[in-house]
C-alpha positions in Angstrom: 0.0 0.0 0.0 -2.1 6.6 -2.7 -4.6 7.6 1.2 3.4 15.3 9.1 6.7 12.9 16.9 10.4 15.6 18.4 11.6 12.7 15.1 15.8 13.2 15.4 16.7 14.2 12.2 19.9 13.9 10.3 20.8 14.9 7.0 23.2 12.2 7.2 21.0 8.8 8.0 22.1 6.2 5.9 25.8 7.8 6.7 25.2 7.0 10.4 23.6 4.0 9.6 26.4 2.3 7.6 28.8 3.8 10.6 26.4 1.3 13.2 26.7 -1.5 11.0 30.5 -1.4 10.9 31.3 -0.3 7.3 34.2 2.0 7.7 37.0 1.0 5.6 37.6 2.2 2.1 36.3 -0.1 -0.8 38.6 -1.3 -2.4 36.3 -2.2 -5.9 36.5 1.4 -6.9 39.9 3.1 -5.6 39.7 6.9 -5.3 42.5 9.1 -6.8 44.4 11.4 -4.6 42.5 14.7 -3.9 42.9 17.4 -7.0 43.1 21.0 -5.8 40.3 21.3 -8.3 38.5 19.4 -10.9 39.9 18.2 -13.7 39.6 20.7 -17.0 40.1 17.4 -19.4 37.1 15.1 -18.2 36.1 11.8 -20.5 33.9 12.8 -23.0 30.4 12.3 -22.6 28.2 10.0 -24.8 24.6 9.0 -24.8 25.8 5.0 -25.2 28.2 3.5 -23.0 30.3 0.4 -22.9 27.4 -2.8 -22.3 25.8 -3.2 -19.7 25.0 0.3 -19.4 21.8 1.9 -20.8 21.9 2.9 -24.8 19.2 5.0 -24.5 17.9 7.4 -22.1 14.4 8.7 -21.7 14.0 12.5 -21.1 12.8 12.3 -17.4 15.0 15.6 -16.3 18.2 16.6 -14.2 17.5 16.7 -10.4 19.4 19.8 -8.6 22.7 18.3 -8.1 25.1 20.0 -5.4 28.6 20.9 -7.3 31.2 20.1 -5.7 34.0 22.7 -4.2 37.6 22.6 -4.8 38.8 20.1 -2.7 36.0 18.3 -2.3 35.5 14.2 -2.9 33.8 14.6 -6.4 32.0 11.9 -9.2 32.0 13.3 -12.7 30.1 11.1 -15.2 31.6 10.0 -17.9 28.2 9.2 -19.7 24.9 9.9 -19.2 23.6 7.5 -16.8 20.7 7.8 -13.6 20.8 8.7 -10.1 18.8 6.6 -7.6 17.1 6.1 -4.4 19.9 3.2 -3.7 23.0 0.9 -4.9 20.9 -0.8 -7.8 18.7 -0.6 -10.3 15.6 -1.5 -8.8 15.4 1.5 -7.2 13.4 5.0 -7.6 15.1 6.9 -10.3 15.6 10.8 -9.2 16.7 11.9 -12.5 19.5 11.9 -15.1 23.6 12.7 -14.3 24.3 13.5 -18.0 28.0 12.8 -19.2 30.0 15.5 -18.0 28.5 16.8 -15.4 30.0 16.8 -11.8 28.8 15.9 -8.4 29.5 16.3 -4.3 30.4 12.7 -3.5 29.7 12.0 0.4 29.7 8.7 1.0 30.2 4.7 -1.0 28.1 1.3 -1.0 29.6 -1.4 1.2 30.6 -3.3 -1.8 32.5 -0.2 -3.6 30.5 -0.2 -6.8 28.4 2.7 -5.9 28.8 6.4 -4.8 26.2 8.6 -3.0 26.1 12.0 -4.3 24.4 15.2 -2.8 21.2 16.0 -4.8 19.5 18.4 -2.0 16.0 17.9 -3.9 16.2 13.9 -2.7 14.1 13.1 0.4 17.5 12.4 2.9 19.6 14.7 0.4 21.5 11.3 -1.2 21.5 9.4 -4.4 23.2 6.8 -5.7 25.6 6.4 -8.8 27.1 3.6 -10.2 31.0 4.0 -10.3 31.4 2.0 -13.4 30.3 5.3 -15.6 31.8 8.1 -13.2 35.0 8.8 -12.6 35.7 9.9 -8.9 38.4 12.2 -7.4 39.1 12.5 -3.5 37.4 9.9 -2.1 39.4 8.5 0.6 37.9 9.8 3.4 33.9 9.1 2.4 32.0 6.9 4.8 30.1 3.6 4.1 26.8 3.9 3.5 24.2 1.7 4.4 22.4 0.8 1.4 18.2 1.4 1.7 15.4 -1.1 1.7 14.4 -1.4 -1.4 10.7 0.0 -1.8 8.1 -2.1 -2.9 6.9 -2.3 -6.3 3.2 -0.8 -6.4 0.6 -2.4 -9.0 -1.1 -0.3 -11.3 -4.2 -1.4 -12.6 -3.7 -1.9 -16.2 -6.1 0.1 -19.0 -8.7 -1.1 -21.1 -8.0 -0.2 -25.2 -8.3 3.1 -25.5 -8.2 4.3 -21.8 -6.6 7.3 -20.5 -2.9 5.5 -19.6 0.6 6.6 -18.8 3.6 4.2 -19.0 6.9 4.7 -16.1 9.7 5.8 -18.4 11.9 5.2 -15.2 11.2 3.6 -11.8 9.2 5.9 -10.4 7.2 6.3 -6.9 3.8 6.3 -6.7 2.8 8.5 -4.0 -0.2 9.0 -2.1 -0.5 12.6 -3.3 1.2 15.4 -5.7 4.6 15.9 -3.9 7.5 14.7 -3.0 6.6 15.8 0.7 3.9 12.8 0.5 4.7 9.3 1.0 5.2 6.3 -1.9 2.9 3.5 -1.8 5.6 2.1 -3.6 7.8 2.1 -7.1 5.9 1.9 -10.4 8.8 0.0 -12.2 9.9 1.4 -15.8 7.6 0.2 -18.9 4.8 -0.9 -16.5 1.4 1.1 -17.9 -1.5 2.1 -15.7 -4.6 3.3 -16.4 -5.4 7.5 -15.7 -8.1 8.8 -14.1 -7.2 11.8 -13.2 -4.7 14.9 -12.7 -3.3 17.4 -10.1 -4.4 20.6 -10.3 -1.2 22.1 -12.0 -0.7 19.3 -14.4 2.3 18.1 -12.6 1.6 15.0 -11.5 -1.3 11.8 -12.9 -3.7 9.7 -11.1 -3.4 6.2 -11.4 -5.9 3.5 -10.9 -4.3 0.7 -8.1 -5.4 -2.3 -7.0 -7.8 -1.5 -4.2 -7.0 -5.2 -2.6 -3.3 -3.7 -2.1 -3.9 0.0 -1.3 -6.8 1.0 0.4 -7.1 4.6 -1.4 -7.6 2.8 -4.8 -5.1 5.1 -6.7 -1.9 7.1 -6.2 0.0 10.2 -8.0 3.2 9.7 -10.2 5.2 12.6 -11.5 4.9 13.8 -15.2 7.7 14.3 -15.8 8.8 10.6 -15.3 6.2 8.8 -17.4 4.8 8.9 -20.9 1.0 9.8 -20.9 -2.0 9.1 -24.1 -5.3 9.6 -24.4 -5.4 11.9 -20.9 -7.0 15.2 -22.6 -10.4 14.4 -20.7 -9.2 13.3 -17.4 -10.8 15.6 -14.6 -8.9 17.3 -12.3 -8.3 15.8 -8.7 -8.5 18.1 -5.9 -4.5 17.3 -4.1 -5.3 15.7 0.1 -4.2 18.3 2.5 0.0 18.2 3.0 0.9 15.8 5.6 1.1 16.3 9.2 4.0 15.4 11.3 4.1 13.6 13.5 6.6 13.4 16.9 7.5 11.0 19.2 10.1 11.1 21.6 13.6 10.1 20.6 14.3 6.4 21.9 16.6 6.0 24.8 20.1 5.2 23.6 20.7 0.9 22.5 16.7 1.1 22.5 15.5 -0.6 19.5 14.9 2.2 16.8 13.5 2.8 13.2 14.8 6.1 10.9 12.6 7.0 8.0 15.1 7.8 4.7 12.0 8.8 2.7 8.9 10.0 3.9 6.6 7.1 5.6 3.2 7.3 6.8 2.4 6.8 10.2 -0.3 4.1 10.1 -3.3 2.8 12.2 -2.6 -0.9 11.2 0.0 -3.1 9.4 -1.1 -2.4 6.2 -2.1 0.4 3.6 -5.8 -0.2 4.1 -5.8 1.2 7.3 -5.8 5.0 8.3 -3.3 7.4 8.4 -2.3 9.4 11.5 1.0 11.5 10.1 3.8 10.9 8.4 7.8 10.5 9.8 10.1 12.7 8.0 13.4 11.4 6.5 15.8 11.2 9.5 13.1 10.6 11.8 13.4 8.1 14.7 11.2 6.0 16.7 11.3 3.8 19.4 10.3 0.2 17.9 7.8 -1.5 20.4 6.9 -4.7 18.0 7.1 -6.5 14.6 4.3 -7.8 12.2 3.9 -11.1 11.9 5.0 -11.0 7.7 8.2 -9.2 8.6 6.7 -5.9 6.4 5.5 -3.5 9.6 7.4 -1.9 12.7 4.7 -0.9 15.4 6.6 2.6 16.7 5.8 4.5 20.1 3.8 7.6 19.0 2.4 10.2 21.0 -0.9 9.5 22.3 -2.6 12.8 20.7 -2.2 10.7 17.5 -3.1 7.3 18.9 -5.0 7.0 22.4 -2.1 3.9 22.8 0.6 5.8 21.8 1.3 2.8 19.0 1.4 3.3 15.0 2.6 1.2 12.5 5.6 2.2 9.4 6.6 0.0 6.5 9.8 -1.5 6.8 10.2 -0.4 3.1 10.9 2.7 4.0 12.8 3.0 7.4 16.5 1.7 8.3 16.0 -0.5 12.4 18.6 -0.9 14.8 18.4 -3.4 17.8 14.9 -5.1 16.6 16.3 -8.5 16.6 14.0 -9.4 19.7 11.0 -7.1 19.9 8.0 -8.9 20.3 5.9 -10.6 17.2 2.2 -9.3 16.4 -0.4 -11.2 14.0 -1.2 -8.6 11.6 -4.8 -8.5 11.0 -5.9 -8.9 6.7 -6.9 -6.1 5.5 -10.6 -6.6 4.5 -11.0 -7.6 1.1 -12.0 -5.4 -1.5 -13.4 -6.7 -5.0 -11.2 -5.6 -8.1 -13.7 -3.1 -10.4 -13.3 -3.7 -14.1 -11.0 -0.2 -14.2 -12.6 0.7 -17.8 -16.8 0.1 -16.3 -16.4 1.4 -12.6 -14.2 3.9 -11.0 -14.2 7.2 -8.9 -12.2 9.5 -7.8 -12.3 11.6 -4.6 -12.8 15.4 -5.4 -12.7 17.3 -2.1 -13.6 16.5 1.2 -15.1 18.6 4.3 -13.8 18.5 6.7 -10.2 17.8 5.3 -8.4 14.8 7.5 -7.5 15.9 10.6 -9.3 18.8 11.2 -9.5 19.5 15.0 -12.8 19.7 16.3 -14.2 20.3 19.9 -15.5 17.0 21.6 -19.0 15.9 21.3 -19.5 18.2 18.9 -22.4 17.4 15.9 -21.2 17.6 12.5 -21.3 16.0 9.0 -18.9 14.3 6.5 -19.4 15.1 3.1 -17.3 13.6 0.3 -17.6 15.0 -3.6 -16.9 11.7 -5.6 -16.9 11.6 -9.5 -17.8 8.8 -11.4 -14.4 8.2 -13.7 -15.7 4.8 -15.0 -17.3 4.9 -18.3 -20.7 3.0 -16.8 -24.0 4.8 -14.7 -23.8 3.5 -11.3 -26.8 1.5 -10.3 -28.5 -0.2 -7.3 -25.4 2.0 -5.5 -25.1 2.8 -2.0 -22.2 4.2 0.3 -21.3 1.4 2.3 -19.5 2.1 6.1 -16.3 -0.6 5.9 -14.6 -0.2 9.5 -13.3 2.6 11.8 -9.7 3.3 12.3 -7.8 5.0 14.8 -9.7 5.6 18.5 -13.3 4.4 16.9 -16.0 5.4 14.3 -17.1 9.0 13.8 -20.3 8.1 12.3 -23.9 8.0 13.8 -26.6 7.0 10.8 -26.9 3.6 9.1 -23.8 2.0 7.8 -25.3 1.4 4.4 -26.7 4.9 2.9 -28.2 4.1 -0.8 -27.1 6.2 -3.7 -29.6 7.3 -6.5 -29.4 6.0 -9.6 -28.1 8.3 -12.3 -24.9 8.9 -11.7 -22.9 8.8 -15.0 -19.8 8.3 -16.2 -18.3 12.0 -15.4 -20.8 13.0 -12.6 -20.0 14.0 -9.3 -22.3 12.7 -6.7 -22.1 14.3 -2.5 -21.9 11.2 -0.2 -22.7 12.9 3.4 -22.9 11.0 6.7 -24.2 12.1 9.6 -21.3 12.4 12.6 -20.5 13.2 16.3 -17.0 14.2 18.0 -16.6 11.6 20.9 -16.0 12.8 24.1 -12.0 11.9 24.5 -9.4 13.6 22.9 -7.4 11.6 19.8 -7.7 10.4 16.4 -10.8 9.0 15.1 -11.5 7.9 11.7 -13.8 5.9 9.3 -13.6 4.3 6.4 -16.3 4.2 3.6 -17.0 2.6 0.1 -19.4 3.2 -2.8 -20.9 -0.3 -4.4 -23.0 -0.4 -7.6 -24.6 -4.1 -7.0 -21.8 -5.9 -5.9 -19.0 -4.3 -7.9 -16.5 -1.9 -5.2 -16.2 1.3 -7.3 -13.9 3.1 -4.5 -13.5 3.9 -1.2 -11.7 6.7 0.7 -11.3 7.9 4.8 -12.0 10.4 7.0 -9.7 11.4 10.3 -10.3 14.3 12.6 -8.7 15.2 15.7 -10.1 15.5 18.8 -9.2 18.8 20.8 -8.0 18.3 24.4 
């Protein structure tokens, strides 16, 4: 699994990281040179097709803002155009093109030596990763070992119909839960995978993609223009962006405690899953105190604060976070997230157009209100026999006081918006309380979406 606690940050995570693990020593698979008082003037000249393996052709997907090196300081210059990623490999997230020539900070190396980390200040921690078989370095005796990331999940895309609105991953790209790299990936659409479109951002930046609802909860996810190649999208609507994400901040763990540190932005999650609600999200660098394991190996359960969860207790991906001294924390059974029927993407689909209130709006307790979500119908079929269908509450308990099954008139066509409102009440204690909803035409799950509001204190 699309849907911002005091977190200790460090610009240099996976540096301290690889330092824990014991990785000091220079690699001896790519020996520096000695330090230049300056780059070179002479550099290898730069070509779009390097010696095989590497890539003969390269797909315009942009140059990422890459921090130049001073005089003096450990430096990469490529000697082709190759890729910077999220890690030491290629199945990575791609941040963007190093075209032959150009010149980078290095500031640290993979445990194995094949790789360098360079400083690319737009990247979540501030690090990508280049292979060392198309740069050549200068000064690099000193760098530290870095400990190489998790690689992220790859995230399914539901694929089109003939003729649907698509966009195919021209890299490996993220799919994020919303227009930004400030919002969390669900995962890594991998390059030449195609999904179908139903929608874009506001500013034309970024595409909505249909995803397997059975995997993420939300039922679709953002991916950045720039990084795919788009057809038949002149009619998608426009999708309204979910509020940014709220922090969140725990207190640091106690020294030998056992710990996870976000490198890329990671939501802070009700359950062991992406089905279930989001409190906040940890910053790269952030730490939390690890209090247990899923059963599957894929969740840390962290120590929150308890105005986010009334146990103090969320739940992060292990994609996405680096743990220290977890070898014996107690084992959870995740509970399954409930299962949710596939729509045929190209007959049923919506999209979530605004919602009032926005997640984790603040309200006073016991206070009467109502949720109203403006859906559209981005299918190409009517919806009939439909009804908004409660699915289960998340964080403290259920906001919601009508029926749990609310029935939709028919009518609703391909391109209408329809206004599913529910009836609510703020409970009495202060927290996070949330539910999670689902429009049905007969027995076909079209979407579904959530709701979270803080309690005040």
């Amino acid at each position: 699994m699309t849907g911002n606690r005091n977190w200790v940050f460090a610009a240099s995570l996976l540096v301290a990281a690889g330092l824990v693990l014991g990785a000091c020593s220079t690699p001896t698979a790519a020996p520096p040179t000695e330090a230049p008082t300056a780059l070179p003037t002479e550099i290898p000249a730069a070509t779009d097709t390097p010696p095989a393996p590497g890539p003969t052709a390269m797909p315009e997907v942009g140059v990422p803002v890459i921090e130049t090196p001073a005089s003096g300081d450990p430096a990469a210059v490529a000697n082709y155009n190759t890729y910077i990623y999220g890690g030491p490999g290629k199945d990575y997230v791609v941040y963007g093109a190093f075209l032959g020539g150009a010149s980078a900070k290095v500031t640290g190396v993979s445990q194995d030596g094949s790789w360098w980390v360079v400083s690319i200040p737009p990247a979540p921690n501030g690090m990508g990763w280049v292979e060392g078989l198309w740069v050549t370095v200068f000064g690099t005796e000193g760098v530290p070992v870095v400990a190489a990331p998790p690689v992220p999940p790859t995230t399914d895309m539901v694929p089109p119909g003939p003729g649907d609105p698509q966009a195919t991953a021209l890299v490996n790209t993220y799919v994020r839960t919303g227009p930004g790299a400030t919002y969390p990936a669900y995962g890594i659409a991998p390059a030449g995978v195609t999904g179908r479109v139903i929608g874009k951002s506001e500013d034309g930046t970024y595409w909505v993609v249909r995803l397997d609802p059975q995997k993420v909860g939300a039922g679709y996810g953002w991916v950045g223009a720039s990084t795919v190649q788009a057809s038949n999208v002149d009619t998608v609507p426009v999708i309204q962006a979910p509020p940014p994400p709220q922090q969140v901040a725990p207190s640091p763990p106690a020294g030998g405690a056992p710990s996870a540190t976000a490198f890329e932005y990671v939501n802070v999650r009700s359950g062991a899953g992406t089905c279930y609600a989001v409190y906040g999200v940890g910053a790269p660098g952030a730490t939390a105190e690890i209090a247990a394991v899923s059963s599957d190996g894929q969740w840390w359960q962290i120590k929150i604060p308890t105005s986010f969860s009334p146990e103090g207790l969320g739940w992060v991906s292990s994609s996405y976070v680096v743990a220290l001294n977890a070898d014996s924390v107690p084992v959870i059974q995740a509970e399954a997230c409930p299962e949710v029927p596939v729509p045929p993407p190209a007959e049923y689909a919506c999209s979530l157009v605004s919602q009032t209130p926005a997640d984790h709006t603040t309200l006073s307790p016991e206070t009467v209100f109502e949720i109203t979500w403006v859906v559209m119908n981005t299918g190409n079929e009517a919806w009939t026999d439909a009804v908004l269908q409660f699915i289960m509450s998340g964080a403290g308990g259920a906001l919601h006081t009508g029926p749990d099954s609310i029935d939709i008139p028919d009518g609703v066509g391909a391109g209408d918006t329809y206004d599913a409102t529910v009836p609510a009440f703020v409970p009495a204690d202060a927290g996070a309380y949330g539910d999670l909803w689902q429009i049905l035409s007969g027995d076909t799950a079209v979407c579904e979406f959530w709701v979270i509001i803080d309690v005040a204190e």
